[in-house]
C-alpha positions as a Markdown table, in Angstrom:
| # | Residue | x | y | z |
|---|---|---|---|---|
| 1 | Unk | 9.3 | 13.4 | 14.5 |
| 2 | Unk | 6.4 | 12.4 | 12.1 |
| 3 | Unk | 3.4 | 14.8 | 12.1 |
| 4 | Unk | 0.8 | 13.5 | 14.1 |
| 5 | Unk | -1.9 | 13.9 | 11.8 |
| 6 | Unk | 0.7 | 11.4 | 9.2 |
| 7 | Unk | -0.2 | 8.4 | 11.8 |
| 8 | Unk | -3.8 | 8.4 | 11.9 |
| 9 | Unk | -4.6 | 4.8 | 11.2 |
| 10 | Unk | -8.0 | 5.0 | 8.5 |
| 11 | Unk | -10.8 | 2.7 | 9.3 |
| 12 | Unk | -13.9 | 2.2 | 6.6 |
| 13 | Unk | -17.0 | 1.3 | 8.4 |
| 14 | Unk | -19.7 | -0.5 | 6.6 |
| 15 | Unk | -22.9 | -1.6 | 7.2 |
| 16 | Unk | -26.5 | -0.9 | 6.8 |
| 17 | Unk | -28.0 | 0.3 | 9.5 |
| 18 | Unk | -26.7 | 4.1 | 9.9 |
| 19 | Unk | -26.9 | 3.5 | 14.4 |
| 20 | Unk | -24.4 | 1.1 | 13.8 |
| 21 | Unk | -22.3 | 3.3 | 12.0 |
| 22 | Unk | -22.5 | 6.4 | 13.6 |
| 23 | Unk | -21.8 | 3.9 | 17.1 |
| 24 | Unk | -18.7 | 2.9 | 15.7 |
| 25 | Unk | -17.4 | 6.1 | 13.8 |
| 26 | Unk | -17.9 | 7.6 | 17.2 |
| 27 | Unk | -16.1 | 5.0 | 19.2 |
| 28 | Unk | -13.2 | 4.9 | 16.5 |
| 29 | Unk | -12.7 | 8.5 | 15.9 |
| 30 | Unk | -12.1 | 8.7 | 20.5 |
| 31 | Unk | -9.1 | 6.1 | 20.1 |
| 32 | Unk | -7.4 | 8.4 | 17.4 |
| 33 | Unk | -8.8 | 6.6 | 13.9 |
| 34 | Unk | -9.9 | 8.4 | 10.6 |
| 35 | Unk | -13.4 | 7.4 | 10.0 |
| 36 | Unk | -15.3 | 7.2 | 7.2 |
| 37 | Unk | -18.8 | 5.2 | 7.0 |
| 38 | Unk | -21.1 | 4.1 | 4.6 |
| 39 | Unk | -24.5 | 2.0 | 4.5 |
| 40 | Unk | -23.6 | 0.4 | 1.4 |
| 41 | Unk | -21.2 | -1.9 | 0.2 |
| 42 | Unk | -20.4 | -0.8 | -3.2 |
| 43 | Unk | -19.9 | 3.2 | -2.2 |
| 44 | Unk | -17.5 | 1.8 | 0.2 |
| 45 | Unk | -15.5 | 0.1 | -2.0 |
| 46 | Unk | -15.6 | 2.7 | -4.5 |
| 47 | Unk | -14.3 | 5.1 | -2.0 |
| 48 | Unk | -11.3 | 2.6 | -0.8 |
| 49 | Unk | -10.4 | 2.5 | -4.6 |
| 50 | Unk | -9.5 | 6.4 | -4.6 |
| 51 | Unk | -8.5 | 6.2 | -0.7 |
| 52 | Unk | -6.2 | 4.3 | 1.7 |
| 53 | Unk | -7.4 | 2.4 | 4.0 |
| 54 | Unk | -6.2 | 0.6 | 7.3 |
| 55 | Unk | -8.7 | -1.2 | 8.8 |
| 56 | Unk | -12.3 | -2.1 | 7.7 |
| 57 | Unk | -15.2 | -3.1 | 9.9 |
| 58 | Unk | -18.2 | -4.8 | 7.7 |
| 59 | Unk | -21.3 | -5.9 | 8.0 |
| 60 | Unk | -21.9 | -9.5 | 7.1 |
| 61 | Unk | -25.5 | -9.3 | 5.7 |
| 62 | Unk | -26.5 | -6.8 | 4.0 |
| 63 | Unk | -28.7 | -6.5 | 0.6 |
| 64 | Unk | -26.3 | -5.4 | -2.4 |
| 65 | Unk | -23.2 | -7.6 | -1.6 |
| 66 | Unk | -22.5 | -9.9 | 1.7 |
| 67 | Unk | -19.2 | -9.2 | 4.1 |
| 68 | Unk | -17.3 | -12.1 | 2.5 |
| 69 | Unk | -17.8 | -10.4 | -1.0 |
| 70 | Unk | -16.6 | -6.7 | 1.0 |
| 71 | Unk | -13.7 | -9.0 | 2.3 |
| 72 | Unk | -12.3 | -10.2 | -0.9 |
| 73 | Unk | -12.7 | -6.8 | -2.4 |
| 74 | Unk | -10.9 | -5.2 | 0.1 |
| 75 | Unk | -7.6 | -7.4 | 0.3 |
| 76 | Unk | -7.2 | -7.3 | -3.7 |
| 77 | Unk | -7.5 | -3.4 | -3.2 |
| 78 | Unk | -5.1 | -3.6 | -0.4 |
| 79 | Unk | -3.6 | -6.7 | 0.5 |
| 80 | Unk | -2.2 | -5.5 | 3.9 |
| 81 | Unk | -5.7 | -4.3 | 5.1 |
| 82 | Unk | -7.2 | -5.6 | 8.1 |
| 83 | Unk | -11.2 | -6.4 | 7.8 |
| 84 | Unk | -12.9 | -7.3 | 10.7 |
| 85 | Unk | -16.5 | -8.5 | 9.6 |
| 86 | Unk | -19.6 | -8.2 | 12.1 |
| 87 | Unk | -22.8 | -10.3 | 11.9 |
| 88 | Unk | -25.9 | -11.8 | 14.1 |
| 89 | Unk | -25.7 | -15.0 | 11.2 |
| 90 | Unk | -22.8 | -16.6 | 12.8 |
| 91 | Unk | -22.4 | -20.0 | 11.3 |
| 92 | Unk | -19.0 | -22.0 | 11.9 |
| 93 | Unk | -18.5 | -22.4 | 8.2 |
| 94 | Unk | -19.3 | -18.6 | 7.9 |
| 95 | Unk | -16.1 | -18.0 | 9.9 |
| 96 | Unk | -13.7 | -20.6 | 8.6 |
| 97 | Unk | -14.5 | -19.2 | 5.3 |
| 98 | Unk | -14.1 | -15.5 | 6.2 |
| 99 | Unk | -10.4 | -16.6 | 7.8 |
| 100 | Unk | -9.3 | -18.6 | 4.7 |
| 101 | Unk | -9.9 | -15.2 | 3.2 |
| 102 | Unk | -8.0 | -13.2 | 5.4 |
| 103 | Unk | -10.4 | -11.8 | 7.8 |
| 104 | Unk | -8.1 | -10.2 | 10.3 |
| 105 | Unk | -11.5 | -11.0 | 13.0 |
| 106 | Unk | -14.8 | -12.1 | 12.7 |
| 107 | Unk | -17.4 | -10.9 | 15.8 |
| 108 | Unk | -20.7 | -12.3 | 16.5 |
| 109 | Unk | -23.4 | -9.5 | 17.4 |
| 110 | Unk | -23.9 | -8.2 | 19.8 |
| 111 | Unk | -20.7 | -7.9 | 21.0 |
| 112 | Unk | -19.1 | -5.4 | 23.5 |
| 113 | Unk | -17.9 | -2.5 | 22.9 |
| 114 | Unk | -14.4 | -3.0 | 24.4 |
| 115 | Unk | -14.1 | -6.5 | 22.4 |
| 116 | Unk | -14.4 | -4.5 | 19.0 |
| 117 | Unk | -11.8 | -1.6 | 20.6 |
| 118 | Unk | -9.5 | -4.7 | 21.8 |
| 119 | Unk | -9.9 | -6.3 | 18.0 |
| 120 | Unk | -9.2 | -3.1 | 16.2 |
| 121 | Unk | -6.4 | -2.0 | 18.3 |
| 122 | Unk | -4.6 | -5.3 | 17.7 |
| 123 | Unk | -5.6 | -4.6 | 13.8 |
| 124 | Unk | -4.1 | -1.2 | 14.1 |
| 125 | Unk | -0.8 | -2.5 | 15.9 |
| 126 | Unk | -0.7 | -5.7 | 13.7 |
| 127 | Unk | -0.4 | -3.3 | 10.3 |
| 128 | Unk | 1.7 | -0.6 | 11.5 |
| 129 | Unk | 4.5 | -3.1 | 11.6 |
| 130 | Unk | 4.3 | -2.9 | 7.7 |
């Protein structure tokens, strides 16, 4: 039997307000995730160059690169990656384009906490498959 530790699904958290972050690394590190967070864009991605990732949960607005941007990066690092992006600017067009890229969800703030557990446990089942 694998180790247990071997399993752990990693999750990159981004967004720019550090309560939103620490809300979330808190929530995902209770159902059994690796969490790492960041309040900027471009530390994240420089981390998920060096680091495997599983899931990432971004911000949509945020000043040094939007969540579409954090999308597109993500998937060319790791195609198989699930991003879930997160925003109070919902516009229809917003999503469509953030599912052409491959956003694995895309959640309109504020949202409950149980719909983001439900969205990243299907992310976490949907990629263990691979």
């Amino acid at each position: 039997m694998a180790d247990e530790s071997d399993a752990l699904q990693r999750a990159v958290i981004i967004d720019d307000e550090p309560i939103v972050g620490r809300r979330l690394k808190q929530v995902l590190g209770k159902m059994g995730f690796h969490v790492e967070v960041f309040t900027d864009p471009l530390s994240a991605l420089e981390f998920m160059k060096e680091n495997p990732f599983d899931i990432v949960i971004t911000d949509f607005k945020m000043e040094e690169m939007d969540g579409m941007e954090v999308l597109r990066r993500a998937k060319q690092m790791n195609p198989d990656s699930k991003v879930i992006i997160i925003t109070g600017y919902a516009k229809p067009e917003t999503a469509k384009e953030a599912f052409k890229n491959g956003v694995f969800d895309f959640m309109v703030k504020p949202f409950r906490l149980s719909e983001l557990k439900e969205s990243v446990l299907r992310a976490a089942k949907n990629g263990a498959s691979g």
